[in-house]
Each structure stands twice: as structure tokens, then as C-alpha cells.
C-alpha positions in Angstrom: 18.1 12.1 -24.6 19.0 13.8 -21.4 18.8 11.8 -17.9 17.3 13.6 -15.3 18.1 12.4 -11.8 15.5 14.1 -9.0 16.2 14.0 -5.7 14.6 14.5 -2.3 16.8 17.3 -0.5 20.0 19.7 -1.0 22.7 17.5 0.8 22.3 14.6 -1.3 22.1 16.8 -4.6 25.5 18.5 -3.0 27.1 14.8 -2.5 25.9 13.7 -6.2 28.8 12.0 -7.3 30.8 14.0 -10.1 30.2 12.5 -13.4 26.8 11.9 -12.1 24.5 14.2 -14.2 22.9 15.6 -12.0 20.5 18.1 -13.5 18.1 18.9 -10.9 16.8 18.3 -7.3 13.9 19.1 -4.9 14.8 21.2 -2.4 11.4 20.6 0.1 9.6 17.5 0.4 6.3 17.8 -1.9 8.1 20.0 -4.8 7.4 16.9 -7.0 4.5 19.4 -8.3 6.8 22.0 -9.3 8.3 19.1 -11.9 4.7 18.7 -13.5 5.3 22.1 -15.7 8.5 21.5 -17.2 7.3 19.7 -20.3 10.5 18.8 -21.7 10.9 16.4 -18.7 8.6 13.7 -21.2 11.6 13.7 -23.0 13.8 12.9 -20.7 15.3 9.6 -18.8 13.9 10.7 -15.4 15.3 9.0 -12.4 13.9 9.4 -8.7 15.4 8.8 -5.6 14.1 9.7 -2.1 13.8 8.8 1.4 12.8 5.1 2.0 9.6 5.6 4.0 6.0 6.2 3.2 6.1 9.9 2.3 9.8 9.4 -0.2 7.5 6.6 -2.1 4.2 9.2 -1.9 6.8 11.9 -4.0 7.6 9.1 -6.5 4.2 8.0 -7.3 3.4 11.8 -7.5 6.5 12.5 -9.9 5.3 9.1 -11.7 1.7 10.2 -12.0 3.0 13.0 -14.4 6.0 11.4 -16.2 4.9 7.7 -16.1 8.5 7.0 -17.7 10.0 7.9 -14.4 12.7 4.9 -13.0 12.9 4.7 -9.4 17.0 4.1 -8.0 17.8 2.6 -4.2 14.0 2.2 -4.0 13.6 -1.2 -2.9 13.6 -3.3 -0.1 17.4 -4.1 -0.4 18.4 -0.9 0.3 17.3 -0.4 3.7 18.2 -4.0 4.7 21.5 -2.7 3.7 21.5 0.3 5.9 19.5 -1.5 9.0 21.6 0.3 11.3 21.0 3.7 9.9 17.5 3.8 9.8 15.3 6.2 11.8 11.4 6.5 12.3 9.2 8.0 10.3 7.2 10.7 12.4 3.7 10.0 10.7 3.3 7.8 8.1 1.0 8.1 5.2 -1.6 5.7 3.8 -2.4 7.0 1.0 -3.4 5.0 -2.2 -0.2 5.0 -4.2 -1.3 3.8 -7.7 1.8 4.4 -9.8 4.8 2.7 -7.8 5.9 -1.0 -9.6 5.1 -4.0 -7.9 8.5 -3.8 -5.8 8.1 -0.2 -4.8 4.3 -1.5 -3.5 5.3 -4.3 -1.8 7.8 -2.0 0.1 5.4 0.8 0.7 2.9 -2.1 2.3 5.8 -3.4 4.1 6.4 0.1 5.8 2.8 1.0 6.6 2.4 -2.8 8.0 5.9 -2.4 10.1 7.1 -5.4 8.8 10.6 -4.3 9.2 9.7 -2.5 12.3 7.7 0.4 13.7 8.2 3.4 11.0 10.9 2.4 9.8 12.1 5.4 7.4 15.7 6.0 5.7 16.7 9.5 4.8 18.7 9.3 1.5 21.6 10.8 3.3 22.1 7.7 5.2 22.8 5.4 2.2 26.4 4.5 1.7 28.3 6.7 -0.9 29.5 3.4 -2.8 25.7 1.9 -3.0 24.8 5.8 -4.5 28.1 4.9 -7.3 26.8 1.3 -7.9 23.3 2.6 -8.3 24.6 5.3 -10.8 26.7 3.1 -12.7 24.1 0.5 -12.9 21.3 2.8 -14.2 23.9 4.2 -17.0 24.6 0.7 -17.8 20.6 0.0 -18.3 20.3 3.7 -20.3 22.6 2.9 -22.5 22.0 -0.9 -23.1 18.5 -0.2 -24.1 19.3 2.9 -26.4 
């Protein structure tokens, strides 16, 4: 089984780290529809990763909505607490229903709407540290291959 690993914009697929299988990105925000007609992604292990903020966990419930398999990486609330001082502000949020995230990706999606963590609060992929992206990578092979 191939793994899959979709993320949210160019300069984070560019920075993937080597080793990383990388097979694929969205270059635009909202190209999670584009995913929807490549069938053979059922078969895959599909990991997402966008921003942290209210539109990056939109995507991931979109992606999820066609490929329920999908695994989320650096989508919780640890990974901005991480990055406090690298976060910016969202420019409008959305509030849409998000039916597909896990209970930890909804608790941080209400946490954002509700400003819990402040006003907006968003942080662009880019912004995570390199060595949190290698952790996260080496974690989710661990899992892939543990449960194979």
C-alpha cells in the first residue's frame, strides 16, 4: 500500500523532508475536490496536513468526506501551543459544520472559532518547526507499519 501525504501549499511540499514520500500536494487552498476523482486514493494510506485554523480543518473534513481512511498529522491542539509564537490570524474564519474531523480535530476546530487560544488564531504549515515535520513523519511510519 502506497502512503499518500496531501498537503496544503507548494513550499511545504518543496521542504517535504527526503525520504518522506511525498506523492502529492495541493497547490491552492480548496483543491481537496480535485483528490475526490483519483479512485485509487481508497487504496491508499492518505495522510493530511494543513494550516491549523478553521479553513486547513474545513480541507480535511472535505478530503475526509471522500476517503474516510484519511489520517490527519500536526493537527491537534499541541502543535500550535508549540509554535505560539509563530502564529498569525486567520482573516475570516469559517463556521461551517465539520462532520468528519475526530474528536481532537473538533475540539480544536471549536477552540478556534471560540478564540479560546486567542482571536483567529491560525498557523500556516510553513511555520511548524522542520524537526516537529521529521517526528511527525517518523511517528506516522512507525503507526503504518506497526499496524500492517
Amino acid at each position: 500500500m502506497s502512503t499518500v501525504y496531501v498537503v496544503e501549499n507548494e513550499i511545504t511540499y518543496l521542504a517535504f523532508p527526503p525520504g518522506g514520500a511525498l506523492d502529492g500536494h495541493l497547490r491552492r487552498r480548496y483543491a481537496a475536490p480535485t483528490l475526490h476523482r483519483l479512485d485509487w486514493l481508497e487504496q491508499a494510506e492518505l495522510i493530511y496536513w494543513g494550516d491549523i485554523d478553521t479553513h486547513g480543518l474545513a480541507i480535511l473534513n472535505h478530503v475526509r468526506r471522500r476517503f474516510p481512511h484519511t489520517k490527519s498529522m500536526l493537527m491537534s491542539v499541541k502543535t500550535p501551543m508549540d509554535h505560539e509564537p509563530h502564529w498569525g490570524t486567520e482573516p475570516s474564519q469559517t463556521t461551517d459544520a465539520l462532520t468528519h474531523l475526530t474528536s481532537e480535530e473538533a475540539e480544536l476546530y471549536r477552540d478556534l472559532i471560540e478564540g479560546t487560544y486567542g482571536p483567529s488564531i491560525r498557523l500556516e504549515q510553513e511555520r511548524v518547526r522542520y524537526s516537529a515535520l521529521c517526528d511527525a513523519l517518523g511517528l506516522a511510519q512507525h503507526r503504518l507499519h506497526s499496524s500492517g
